[in-house]
N, C-alpha and C positions, 0 to 999 in steps of 0.2 A: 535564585540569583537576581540580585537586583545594580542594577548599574546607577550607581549613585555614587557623585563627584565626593570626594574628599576637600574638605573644607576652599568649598569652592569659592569664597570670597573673598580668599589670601591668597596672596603672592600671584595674582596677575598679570602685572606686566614681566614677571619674572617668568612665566608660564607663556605667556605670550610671544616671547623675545625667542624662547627654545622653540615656541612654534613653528617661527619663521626660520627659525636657523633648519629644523629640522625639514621641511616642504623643500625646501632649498634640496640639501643632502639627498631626501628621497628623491626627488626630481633628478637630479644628478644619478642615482644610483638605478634609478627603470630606466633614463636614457643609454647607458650604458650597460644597462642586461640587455635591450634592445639591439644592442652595436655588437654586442658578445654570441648572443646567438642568431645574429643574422636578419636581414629583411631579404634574403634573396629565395626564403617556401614561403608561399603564403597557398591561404587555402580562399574560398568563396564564402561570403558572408551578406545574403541579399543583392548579390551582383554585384559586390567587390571584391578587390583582393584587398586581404588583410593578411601581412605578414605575421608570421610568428614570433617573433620579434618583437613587436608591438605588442601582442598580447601577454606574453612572459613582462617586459616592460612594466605592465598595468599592473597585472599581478602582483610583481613584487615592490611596485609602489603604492598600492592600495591596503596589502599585508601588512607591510612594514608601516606605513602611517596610522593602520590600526592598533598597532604596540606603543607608537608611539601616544597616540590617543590616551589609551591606556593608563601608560606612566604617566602623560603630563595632566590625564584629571585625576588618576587615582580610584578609577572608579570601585566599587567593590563585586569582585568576582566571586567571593562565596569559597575560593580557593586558601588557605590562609598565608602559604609561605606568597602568591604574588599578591595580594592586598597589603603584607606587611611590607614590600622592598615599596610600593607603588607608593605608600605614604611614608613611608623614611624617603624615598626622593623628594614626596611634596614639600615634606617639613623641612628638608633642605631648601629648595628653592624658597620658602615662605621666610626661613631664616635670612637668606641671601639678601631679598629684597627686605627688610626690615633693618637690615644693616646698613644696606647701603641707604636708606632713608636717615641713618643717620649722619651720614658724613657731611663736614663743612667741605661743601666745594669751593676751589676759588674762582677768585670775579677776574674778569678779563687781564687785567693789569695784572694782577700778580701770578695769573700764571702766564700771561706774555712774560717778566721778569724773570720766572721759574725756567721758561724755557729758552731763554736767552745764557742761563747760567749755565744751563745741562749743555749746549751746543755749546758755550767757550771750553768746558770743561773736558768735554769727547775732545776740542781740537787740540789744547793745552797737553794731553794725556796721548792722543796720536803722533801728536809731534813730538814727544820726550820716548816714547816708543819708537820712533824714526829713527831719532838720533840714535840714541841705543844701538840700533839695528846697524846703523851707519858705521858707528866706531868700532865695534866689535865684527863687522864684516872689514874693515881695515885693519883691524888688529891681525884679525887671522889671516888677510892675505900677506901681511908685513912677513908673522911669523910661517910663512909659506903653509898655512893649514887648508886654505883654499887656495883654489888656481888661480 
């Protein structure tokens, strides 16, 4: 079994980006097995108390960031059904970030323009939606369908 990354010099910040999203998540999710089973046992640990809590926490934030490791290098486990999903996600993500290395972005001005049209457009369409709401909430109280 040899742990060696999957074409590890594609799709890096695409790899990168899930990193941070995932440390995020994991962080959140051992703070929260922490909150779930409690800091109120703790046992002694060199003359502290360390809650149980805490260690569950660690645990399944250190677990679960090694799955995550996993998936986001690809590494090869020697296993074949999870080497084969670990590089269909890589090649997804390596596709992702090659695409979007294609797109023209736009330059300031025209998506300041762009985003001036979308908010006339939202108010233009909220307000014709109002009204709507308006005449036909008077229609039906005229014809006593509401009170």
């Amino acid at each position: 079994m040899q742990l060696k990354p999957y074409k590890p010099a594609q799709g890096v910040y695409a790899r990168l980006s899930l990193v941070a999203v995932a440390a995020v998540l994991l962080f959140f999710a051992g703070w929260r097995t922490t909150r779930f089973v409690g800091l109120e046992e703790v046992f002694s640990v060199l003359g502290m108390s360390v809650p149980y809590g805490a260690i569950w926490g660690t645990v399944v934030f250190v677990i679960s960031g090694c799955v995550v490791a996993l998936f986001l290098g690809a590494f090869r486990t020697g296993v074949k059904a999870i080497d084969v999903a670990t590089a269909n996600f890589v090649d997804l993500l390596i596709d992702t970030e090659s695409e979007l290395n294609k797109v023209a972005w736009p330059g300031r001005e025209e998506l300041r323009r762009y985003t001036i049209v979308v908010i006339v457009c939202i108010l233009l369409i909220g307000g014709l939606i109002y009204s709507a709401d308006i005449v036909i909430s008077y229609t039906m109280r005229a014809v006593e369908v509401l009170p």
